[in-house]
C-alpha positions as CSV (number, residue, x, y, z in Angstrom):
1,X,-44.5,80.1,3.1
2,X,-46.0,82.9,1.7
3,X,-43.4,83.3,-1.8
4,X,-44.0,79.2,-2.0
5,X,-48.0,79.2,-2.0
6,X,-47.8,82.1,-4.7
7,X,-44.9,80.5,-6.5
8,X,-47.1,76.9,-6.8
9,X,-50.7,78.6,-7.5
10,X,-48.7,79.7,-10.6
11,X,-47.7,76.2,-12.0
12,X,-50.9,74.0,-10.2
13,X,-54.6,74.6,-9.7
14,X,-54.9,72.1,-7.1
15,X,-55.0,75.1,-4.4
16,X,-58.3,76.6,-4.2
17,X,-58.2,80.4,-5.2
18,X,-60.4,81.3,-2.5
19,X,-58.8,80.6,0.2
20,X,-55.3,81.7,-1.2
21,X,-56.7,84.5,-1.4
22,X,-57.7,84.8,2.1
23,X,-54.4,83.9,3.2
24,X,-52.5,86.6,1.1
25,X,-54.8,89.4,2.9
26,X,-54.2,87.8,6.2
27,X,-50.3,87.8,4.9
28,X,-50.2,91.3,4.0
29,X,-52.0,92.7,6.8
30,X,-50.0,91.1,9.5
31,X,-46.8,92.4,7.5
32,X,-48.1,95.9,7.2
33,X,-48.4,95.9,10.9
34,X,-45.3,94.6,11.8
35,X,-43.9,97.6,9.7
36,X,-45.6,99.8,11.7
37,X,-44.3,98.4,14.4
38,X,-40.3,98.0,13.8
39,X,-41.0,102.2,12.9
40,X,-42.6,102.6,16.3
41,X,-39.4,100.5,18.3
42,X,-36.9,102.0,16.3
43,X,-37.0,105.7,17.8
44,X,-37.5,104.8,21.5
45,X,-35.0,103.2,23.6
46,X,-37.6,101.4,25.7
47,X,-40.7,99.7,24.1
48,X,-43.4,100.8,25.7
49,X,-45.9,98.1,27.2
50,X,-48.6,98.7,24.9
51,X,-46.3,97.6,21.8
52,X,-45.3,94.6,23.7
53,X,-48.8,93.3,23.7
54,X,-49.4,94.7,20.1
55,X,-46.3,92.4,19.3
56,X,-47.6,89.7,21.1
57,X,-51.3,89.7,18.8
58,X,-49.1,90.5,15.9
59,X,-47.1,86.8,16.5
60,X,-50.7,85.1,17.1
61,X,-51.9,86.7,14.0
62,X,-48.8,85.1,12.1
63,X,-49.5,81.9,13.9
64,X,-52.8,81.7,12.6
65,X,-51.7,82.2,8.9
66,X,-49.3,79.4,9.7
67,X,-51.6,77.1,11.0
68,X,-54.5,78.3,7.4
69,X,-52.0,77.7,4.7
70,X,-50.9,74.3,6.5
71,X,-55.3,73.3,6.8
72,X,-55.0,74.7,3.1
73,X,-52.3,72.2,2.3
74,X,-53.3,69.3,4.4
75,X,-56.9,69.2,2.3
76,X,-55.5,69.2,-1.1
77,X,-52.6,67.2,-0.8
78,X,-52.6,64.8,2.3
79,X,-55.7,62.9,1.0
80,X,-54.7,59.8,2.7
81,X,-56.7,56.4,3.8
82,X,-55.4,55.0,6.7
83,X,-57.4,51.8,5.5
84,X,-55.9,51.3,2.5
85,X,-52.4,52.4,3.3
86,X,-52.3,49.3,6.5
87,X,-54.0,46.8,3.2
88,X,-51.4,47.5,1.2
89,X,-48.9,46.9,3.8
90,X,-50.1,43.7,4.9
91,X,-50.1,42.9,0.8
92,X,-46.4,43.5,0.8
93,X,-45.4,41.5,3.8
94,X,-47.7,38.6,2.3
95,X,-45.9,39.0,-1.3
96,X,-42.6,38.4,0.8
97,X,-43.9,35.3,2.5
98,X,-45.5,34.1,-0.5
99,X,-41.8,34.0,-2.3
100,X,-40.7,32.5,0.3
101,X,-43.3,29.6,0.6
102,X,-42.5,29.2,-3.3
103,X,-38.7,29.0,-3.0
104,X,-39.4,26.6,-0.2
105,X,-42.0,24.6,-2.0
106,X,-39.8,24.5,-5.5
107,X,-37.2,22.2,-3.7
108,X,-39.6,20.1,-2.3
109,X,-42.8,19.6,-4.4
110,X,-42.4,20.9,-8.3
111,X,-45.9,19.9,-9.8
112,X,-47.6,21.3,-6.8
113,X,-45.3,25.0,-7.2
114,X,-46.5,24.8,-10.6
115,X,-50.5,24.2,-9.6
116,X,-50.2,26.8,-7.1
117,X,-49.0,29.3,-9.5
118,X,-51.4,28.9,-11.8
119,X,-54.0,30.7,-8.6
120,X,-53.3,33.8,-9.5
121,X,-53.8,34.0,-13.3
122,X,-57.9,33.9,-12.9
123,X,-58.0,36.5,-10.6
124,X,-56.0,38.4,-13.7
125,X,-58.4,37.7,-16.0
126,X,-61.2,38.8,-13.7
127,X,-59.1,42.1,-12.9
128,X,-58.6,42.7,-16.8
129,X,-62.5,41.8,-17.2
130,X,-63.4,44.8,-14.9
131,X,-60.6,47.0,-16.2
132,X,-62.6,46.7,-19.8
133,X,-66.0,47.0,-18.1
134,X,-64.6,50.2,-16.6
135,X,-63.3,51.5,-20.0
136,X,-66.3,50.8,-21.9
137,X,-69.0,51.8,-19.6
138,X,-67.3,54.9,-18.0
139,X,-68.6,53.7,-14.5
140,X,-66.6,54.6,-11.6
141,X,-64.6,52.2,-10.3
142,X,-61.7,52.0,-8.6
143,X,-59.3,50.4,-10.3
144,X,-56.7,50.3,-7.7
145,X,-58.9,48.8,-5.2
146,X,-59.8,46.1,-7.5
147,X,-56.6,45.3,-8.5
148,X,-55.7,45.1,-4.4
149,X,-58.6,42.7,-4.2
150,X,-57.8,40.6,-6.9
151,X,-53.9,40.1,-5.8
152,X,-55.5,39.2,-2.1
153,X,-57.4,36.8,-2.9
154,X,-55.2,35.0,-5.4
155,X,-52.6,34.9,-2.4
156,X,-55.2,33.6,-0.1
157,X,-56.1,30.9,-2.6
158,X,-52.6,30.1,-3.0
159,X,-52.1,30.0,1.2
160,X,-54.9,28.0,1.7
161,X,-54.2,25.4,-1.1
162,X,-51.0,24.9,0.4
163,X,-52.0,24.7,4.0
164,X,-54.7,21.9,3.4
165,X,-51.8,20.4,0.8
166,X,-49.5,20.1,3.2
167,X,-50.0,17.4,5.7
168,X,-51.6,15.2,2.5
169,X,-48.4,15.3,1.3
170,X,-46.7,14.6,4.7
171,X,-49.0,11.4,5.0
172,X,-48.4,10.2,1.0
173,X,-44.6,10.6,2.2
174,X,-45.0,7.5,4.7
175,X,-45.1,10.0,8.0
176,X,-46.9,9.3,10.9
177,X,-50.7,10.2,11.3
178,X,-51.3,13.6,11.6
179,X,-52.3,13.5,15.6
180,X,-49.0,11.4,16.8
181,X,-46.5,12.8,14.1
182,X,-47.2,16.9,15.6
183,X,-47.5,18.0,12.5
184,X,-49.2,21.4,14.4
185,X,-46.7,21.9,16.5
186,X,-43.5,21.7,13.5
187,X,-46.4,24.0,11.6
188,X,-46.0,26.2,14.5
189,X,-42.2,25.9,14.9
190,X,-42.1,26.7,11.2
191,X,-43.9,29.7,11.5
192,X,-42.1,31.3,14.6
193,X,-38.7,30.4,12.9
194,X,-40.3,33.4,10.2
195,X,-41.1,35.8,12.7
196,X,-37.5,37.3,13.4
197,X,-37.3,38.4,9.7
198,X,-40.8,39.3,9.2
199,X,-40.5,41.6,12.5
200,X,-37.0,42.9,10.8
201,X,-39.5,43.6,7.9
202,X,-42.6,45.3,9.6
203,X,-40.2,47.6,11.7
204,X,-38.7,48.6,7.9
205,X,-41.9,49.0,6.8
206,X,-43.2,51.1,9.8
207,X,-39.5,53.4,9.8
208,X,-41.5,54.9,6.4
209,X,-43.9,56.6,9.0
210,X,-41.2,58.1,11.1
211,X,-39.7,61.1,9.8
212,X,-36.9,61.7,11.9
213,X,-36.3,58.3,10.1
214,X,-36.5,59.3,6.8
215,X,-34.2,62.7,7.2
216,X,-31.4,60.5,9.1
217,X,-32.0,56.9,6.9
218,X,-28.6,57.9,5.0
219,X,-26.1,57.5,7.9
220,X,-28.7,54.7,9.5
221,X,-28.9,52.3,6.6
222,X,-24.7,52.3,6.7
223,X,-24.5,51.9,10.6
224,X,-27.5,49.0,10.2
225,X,-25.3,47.1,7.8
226,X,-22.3,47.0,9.7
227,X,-24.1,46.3,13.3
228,X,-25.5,43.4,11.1
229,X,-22.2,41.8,9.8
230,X,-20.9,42.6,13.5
231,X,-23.0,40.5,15.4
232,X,-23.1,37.8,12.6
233,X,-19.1,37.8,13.3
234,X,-19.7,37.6,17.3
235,X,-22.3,34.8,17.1
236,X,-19.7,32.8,15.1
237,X,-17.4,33.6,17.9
238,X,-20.1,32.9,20.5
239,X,-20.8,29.2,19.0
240,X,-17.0,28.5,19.6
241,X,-16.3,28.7,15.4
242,X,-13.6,31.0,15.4
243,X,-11.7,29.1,17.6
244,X,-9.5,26.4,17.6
245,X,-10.3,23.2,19.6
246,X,-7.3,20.7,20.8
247,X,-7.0,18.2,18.4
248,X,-5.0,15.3,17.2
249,X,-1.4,16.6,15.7
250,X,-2.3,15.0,12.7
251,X,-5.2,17.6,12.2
252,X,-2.9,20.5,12.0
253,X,-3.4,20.4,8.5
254,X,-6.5,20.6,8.7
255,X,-6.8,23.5,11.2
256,X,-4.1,25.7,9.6
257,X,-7.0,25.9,6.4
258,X,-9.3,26.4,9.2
259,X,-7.1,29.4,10.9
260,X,-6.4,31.0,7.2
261,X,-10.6,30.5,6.4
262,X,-11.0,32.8,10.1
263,X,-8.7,35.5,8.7
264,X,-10.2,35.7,5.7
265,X,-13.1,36.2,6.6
266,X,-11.6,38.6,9.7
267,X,-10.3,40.7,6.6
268,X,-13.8,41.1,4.5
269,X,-15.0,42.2,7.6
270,X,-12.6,44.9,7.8
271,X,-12.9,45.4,3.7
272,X,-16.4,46.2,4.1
273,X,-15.9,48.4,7.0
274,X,-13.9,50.6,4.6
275,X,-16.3,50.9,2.1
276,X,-19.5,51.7,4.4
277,X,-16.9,54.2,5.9
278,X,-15.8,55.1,2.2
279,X,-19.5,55.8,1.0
280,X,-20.0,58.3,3.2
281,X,-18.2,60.8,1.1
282,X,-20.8,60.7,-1.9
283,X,-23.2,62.3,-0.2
284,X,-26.0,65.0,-1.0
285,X,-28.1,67.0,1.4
286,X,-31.5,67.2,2.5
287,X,-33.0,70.9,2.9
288,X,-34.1,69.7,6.5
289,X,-29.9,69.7,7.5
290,X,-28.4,73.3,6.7
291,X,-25.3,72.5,8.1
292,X,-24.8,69.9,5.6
293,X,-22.2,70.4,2.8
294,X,-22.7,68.2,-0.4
295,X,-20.0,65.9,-2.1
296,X,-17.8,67.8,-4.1
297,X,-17.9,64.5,-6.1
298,X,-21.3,65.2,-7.3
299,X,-20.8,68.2,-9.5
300,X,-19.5,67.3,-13.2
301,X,-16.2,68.0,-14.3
302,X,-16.9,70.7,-16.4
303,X,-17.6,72.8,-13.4
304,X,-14.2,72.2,-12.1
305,X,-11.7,75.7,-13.3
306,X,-8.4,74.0,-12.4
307,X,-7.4,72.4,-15.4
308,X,-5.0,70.2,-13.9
309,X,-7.4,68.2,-11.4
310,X,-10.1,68.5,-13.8
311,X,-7.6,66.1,-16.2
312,X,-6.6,64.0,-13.3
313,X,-10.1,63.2,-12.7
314,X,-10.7,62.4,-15.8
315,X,-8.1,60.1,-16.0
316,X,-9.2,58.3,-12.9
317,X,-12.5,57.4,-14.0
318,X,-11.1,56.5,-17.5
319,X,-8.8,54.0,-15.9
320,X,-11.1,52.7,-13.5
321,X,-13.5,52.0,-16.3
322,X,-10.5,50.3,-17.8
323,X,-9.7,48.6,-15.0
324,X,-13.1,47.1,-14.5
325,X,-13.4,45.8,-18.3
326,X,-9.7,44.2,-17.2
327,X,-11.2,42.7,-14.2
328,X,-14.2,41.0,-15.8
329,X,-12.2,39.8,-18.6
330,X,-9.4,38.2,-16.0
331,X,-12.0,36.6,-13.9
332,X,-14.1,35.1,-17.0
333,X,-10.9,34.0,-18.6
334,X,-9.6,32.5,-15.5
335,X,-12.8,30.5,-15.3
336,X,-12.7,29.4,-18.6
337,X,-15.7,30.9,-20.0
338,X,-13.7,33.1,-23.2
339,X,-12.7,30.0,-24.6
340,X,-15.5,29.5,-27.3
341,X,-16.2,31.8,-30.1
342,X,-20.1,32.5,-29.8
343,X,-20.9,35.9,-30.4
344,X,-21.5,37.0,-26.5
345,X,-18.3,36.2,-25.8
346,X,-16.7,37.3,-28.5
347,X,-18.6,41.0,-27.3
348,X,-17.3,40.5,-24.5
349,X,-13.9,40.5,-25.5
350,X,-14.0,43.4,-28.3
351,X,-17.6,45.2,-27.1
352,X,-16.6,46.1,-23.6
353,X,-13.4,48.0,-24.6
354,X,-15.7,49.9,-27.3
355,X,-18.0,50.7,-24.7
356,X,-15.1,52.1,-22.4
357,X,-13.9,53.9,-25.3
358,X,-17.9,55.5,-25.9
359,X,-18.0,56.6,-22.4
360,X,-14.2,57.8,-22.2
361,X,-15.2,59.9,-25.3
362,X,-18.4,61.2,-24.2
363,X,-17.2,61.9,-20.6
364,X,-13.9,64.1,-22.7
365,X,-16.3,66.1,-24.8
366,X,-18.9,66.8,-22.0
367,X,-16.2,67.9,-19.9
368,X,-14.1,70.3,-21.8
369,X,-15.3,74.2,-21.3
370,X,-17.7,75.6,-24.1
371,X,-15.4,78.3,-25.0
372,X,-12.1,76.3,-25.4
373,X,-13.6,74.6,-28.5
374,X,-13.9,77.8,-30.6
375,X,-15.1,76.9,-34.3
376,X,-16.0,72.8,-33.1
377,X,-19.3,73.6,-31.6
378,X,-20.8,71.9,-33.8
379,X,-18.9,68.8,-33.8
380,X,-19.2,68.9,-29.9
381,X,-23.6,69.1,-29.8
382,X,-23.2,66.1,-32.6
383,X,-20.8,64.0,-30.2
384,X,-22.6,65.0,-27.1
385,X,-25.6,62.6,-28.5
386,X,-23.8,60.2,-30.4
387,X,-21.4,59.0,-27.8
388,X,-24.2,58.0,-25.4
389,X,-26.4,56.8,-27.8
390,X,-23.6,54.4,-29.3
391,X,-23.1,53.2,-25.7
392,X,-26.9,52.4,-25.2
393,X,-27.0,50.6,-28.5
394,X,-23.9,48.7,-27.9
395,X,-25.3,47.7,-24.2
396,X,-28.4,46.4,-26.2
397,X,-27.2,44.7,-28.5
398,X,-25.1,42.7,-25.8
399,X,-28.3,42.0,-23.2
400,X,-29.8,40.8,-26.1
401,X,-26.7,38.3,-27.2
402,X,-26.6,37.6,-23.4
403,X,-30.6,36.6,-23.0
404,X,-30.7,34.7,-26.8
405,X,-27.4,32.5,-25.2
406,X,-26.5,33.2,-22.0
407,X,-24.5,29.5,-22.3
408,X,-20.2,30.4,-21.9
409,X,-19.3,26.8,-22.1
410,X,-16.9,25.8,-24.4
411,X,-17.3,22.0,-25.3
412,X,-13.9,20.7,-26.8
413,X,-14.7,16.8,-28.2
414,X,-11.7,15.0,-27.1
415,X,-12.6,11.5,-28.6
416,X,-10.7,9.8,-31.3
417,X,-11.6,10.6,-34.6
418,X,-13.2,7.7,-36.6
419,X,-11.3,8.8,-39.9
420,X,-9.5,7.0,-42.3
421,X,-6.3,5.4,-41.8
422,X,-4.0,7.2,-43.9
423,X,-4.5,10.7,-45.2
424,X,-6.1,10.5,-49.0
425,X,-4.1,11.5,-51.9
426,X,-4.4,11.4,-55.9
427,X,-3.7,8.3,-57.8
428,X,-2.1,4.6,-56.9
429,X,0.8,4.4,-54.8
430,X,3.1,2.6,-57.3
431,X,6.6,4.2,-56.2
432,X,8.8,3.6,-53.4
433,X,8.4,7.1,-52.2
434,X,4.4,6.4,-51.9
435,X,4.7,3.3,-49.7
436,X,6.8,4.8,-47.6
437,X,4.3,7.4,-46.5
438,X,1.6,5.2,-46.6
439,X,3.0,2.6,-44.1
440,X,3.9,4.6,-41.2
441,X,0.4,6.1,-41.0
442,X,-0.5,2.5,-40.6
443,X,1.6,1.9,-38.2
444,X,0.4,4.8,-36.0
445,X,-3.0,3.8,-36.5
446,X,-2.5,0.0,-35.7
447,X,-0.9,1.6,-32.2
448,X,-3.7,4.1,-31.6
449,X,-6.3,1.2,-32.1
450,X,-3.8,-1.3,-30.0
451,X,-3.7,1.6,-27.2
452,X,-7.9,1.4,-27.7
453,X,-8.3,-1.9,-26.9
454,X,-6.0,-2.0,-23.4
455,X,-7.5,1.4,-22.1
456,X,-11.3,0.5,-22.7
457,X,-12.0,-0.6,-19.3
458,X,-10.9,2.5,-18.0
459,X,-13.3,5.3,-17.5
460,X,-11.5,8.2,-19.7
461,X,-13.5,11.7,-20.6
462,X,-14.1,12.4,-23.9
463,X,-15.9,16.1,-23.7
464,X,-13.8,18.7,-22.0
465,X,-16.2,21.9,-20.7
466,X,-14.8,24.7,-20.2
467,X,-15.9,27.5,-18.1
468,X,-19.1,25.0,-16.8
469,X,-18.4,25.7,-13.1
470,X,-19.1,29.3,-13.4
471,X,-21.5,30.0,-15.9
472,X,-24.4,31.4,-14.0
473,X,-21.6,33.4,-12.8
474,X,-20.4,34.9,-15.9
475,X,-23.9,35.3,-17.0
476,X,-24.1,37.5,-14.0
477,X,-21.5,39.2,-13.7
478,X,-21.3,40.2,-17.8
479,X,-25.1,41.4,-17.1
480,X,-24.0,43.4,-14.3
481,X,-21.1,45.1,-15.9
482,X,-23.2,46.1,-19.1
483,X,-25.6,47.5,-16.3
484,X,-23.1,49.3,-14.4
485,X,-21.6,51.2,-17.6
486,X,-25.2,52.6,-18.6
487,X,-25.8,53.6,-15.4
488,X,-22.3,55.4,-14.7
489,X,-23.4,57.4,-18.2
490,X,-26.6,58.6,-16.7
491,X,-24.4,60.0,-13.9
492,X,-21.5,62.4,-13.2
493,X,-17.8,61.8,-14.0
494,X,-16.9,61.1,-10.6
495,X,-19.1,59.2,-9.3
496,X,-17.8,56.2,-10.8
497,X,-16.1,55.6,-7.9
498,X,-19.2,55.1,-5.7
499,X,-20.2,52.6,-8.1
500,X,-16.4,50.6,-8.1
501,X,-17.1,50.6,-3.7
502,X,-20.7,49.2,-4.8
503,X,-19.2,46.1,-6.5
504,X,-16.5,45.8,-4.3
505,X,-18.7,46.0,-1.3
506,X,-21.3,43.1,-3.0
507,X,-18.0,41.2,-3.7
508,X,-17.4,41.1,0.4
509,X,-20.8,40.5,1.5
510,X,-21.2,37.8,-0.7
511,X,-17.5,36.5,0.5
512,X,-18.7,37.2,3.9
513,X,-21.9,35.1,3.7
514,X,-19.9,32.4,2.3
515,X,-16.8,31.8,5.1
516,X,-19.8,32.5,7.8
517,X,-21.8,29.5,6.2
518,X,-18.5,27.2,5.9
519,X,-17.3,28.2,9.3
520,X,-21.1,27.3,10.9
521,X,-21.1,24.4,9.1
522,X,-24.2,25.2,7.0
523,X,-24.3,22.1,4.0
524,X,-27.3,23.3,2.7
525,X,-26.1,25.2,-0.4
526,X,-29.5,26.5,-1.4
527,X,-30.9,27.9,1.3
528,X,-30.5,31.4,1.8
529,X,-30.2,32.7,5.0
530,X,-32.7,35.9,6.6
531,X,-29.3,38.2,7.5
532,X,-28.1,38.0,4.0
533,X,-30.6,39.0,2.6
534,X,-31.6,42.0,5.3
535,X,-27.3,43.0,4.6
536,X,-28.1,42.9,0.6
537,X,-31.1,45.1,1.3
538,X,-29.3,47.9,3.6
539,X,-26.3,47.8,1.3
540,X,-28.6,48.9,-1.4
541,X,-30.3,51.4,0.8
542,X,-26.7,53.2,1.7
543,X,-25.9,52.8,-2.3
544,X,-28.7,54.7,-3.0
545,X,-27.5,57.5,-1.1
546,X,-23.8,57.4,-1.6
547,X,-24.5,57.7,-5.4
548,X,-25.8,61.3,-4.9
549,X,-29.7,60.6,-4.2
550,X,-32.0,61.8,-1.5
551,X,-35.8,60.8,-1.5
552,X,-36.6,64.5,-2.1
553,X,-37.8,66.2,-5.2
554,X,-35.3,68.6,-5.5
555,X,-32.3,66.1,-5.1
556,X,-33.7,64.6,-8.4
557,X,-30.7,64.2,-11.5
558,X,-33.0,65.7,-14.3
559,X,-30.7,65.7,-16.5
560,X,-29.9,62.1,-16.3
561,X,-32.9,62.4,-19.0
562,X,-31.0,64.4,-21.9
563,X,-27.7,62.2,-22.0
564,X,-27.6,61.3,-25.2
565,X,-30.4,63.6,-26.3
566,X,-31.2,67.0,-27.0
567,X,-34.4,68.7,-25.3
568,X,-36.9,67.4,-27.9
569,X,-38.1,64.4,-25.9
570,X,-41.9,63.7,-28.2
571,X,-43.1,61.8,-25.0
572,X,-42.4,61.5,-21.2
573,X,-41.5,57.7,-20.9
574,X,-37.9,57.5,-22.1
575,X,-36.9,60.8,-19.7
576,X,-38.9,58.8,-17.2
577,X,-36.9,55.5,-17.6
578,X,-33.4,57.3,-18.1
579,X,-34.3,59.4,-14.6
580,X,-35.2,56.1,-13.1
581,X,-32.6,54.3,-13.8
582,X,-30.5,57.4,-12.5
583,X,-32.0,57.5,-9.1
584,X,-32.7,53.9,-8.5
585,X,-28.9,52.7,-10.0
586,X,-27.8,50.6,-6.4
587,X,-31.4,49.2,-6.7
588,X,-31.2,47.6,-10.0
589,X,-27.6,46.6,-9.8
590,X,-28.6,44.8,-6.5
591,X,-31.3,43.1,-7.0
């Protein structure tokens, strides 16, 4: 404690130097004695009773320096408001059920989501007036506070609006009157159908405050999941849908689809059990757990001496990056949705293998030992930050293409062409050789027309789209792999496997949520239902600590901030969005 307070004093002044230097003098003295006493004890056999009760002042007198630096540390750090800090919990949970009112409201009533909306953009401008008021005059004002204020009462302008909007709009509908049709008690039914995921919620909120918690939240959030996904699969079993009734034999059909649809979904069960089992190994340490031994997947390859599993490794990761540009481009082409040739998808096609190529390159040169290189030193600090750099321009450039046209449709007019009958040529037909090549074409063309005329009752499709089914899809998932290869570059070589089990496990829970909805019976296709999105959540909470992170300062990647740059940052926001984007990777590529 003592080596800590004097190591900080010398990089902060938030410590006041009185008191430090109280605590030193107590420090010393009590040490001084204690030296005494280990001389005394060390020539006699048997410690006589007066040192025992010397000992015993000396640990009170430790105890007391103990209990001084932690007072010491407690008033200039722990400057908390109790107040504030349950407001701004109560703001969260209200943001949640605010987007949830909205996503409920934009099926049902567009104009009024739109009015509603519009609440908070006064309480804005009133925020940004005081925010100028506070720059100009130099008064003091909180701004946070403010701003807390502002965004509760927009949200209780927005709740109220919609709770005296509601049963209006129940009456315009053509319901009963508001006293016969229990509109109260579907209010109330409404409301206690939330309070299973909003307890889900407080609880999460409220684990923040446990530190026991905190210190054992990275083999929690993994067992959560899992419990979750289990008892979704036994309340499918408990409704009677993973069984198969008596029926007709001519529904056999039928229920061998049904049978092969339980498997299935049996077998992303046991997928996903593999990869929460998988994650485990990607580990770091907290300081609290000494017993703890840290991924050895962590450190970068250029740590490793053995040549040959430093090459093997290296290989891995190079074909798994291969193997996930082969992947998207399959799935996208099996879709349809590389047909066309707009520019995004032409990126896709010849950008992604680039980009593999950038990484693959910087990943070799980072990698190789210092001294093997000899006389291309050089060559290696100028490929160290062009590499990367080429990789974040070449991600830019195709976020950009993807948010000008995020469209992968390709529309292929199959109507017939209103041309002319025979295909133009110089001069007048006055041969025999030019009739005869002009009167076939007529022929054709008085069969095409003939064909026309019997066919036009029928309904026949003249545009033919493909990749339409999917293209929020591709969108997606071409987003999602220009995410995941920037943020594999802001992290070590090997840990591009946690982020192939991070797609791979989103690929089963979305599966997963899918055959549980078709096996309930659930035809509501845009509804969303509370424990996919709580199993989204914990999957990114267990991501974030199998990709090497820990919610400790120390377990920071700091040098997530000079990939692709030397030490000669001019300001602190692009080392503090490459660092974020480091530590926060599962977040991003979740949500």
């Amino acid at each position: 404690v003592d080596r800590f307070l004097q190591s900080y004093s010398l990089v902060a002044q938030d410590l006041p130097a009185e008191q430090l230097q109280q605590l030193q003098e107590l420090f010393s003295s009590a040490v001084e004695e204690h030296t005494q006493l280990l001389a005394q004890v060390q020539g006699t056999t048997v410690v006589p009773p007066e040192l025992e009760s010397r000992l015993g002042i000396l640990i009170g007198r430790f105890q007391r320096y103990l209990r001084e630096a932690r007072a010491v540390c407690t008033q200039s750090w722990a400057r908390f408001h109790p107040l504030r800090m349950v407001g701004g919990c109560i703001l969260i949970a209200s943001s949640c059920l605010l987007c949830y009112t909205v996503s409920e409201l934009a099926t049902s009533s567009h104009s009024f989501c739109r009015r509603c909306l519009l609440y908070p953009l006064p309480w804005v401008l009133v925020g940004a007036l005081l925010g100028l008021a506070h720059v100009f005059t130099q008064k003091e004002l909180d701004l946070l506070l403010v701003s807390s204020w502002a965004a509760a009462a927009s949200q209780l302008g927005f709740f109220w609006h919609w709770w005296g909007q509601h049963p209006r709009r129940a009456r315009l509908a053509g319901s009963q009157p508001p006293l016969a049709s229990g509109g109260l008690r579907q209010r109330l039914r409404a409301w206690l159908g939330l309070a299973f995921p909003m307890g889900i919620l407080f609880f999460r909120c409220g684990a923040m405050f446990s530190d026991s918690f905190v210190v054992a939240e990275a083999r929690v959030a993994p067992f959560l999941l899992a419990s979750l996904v289990m008892l979704l699969v036994g309340k499918l079993h408990w409704d009677g849908r993973l069984t198969l009734p008596e029926s007709p034999k001519q529904q056999l059909l039928g229920f061998s689809s049904y049978r092969r649809e339980i498997w299935y979904l049996l077998c992303l069960v046991a997928m996903l059990l593999v990869c929460v089992r998988l994650s485990s190994f990607f580990h770091q340490c907290r300081e609290e757990i000494p017993q703890c031994r840290p991924s050895v997947f962590l450190s970068p390859l250029a740590s490793l001496r053995n040549t040959r599993a430093k090459n093997l490794f290296y290989l891995l990761c190079v074909a798994l990056l291969a193997g996930l540009v082969y992947a998207v481009q399959s799935w996208l082409r099996h879709y349809g949705n590389l047909n066309s040739s707009d520019p995004l998808v032409l990126f896709v096609r010849w950008g992604f293998p680039l980009v593999v190529l950038c990484i693959a390159c910087y990943w070799a040169v980072a990698s190789s030992a210092d001294d093997s290189l000899g006389k291309l030193q050089e060559l290696v600090q100028v490929a160290v930050v062009v590499f990367p750099r080429a990789v974040y321009g070449l991600a830019s450039v195709g976020l950009l293409l993807l948010l000008c046209n995020p469209m992968t449709v390709f529309a292929k007019d199959t109507r017939e062409s209103a041309g002319s009958i025979v295909t133009p040529y110089l001069g007048v037909p006055s041969s025999e050789a030019d009739f005869l090549h002009v009167i076939p074409q007529i022929y054709k063309r008085m069969q095409e027309s003939q064909r026309s005329q019997l066919e036009r009752g029928s309904c026949r499709a003249t545009v033919a789209a493909y990749g339409l089914g999917s293209v929020y899809s591709a969108a997606l998932v071409i987003a999602l792999t220009l995410l995941g290869f920037l943020l594999m570059l802001l992290h070590s070589e090997r840990l591009s496997f946690a982020f192939l089990l991070l797609f791979v496990e989103a690929f089963v829970l979305l599966h997963i949520d899918t055959c549980a909805r078709g096996l309930a019976g659930d035809a509501e296709s845009f509804s969303v239902p509370w424990y996919a999105v709580i199993s989204w959540l914990l999957a990114a909470s267990q991501f974030f600590y199998s990709t090497g992170h820990q919610p400790i300062f120390p377990a920071i990647h700091w040098n997530a901030a000079f990939v692709g740059f030397h030490f000669d940052h001019s300001t602190n926001l692009l080392p503090a969005v490459l660092v974020g984007a480091n530590t926060f990777a599962s977040h991003i590529l979740f949500a």
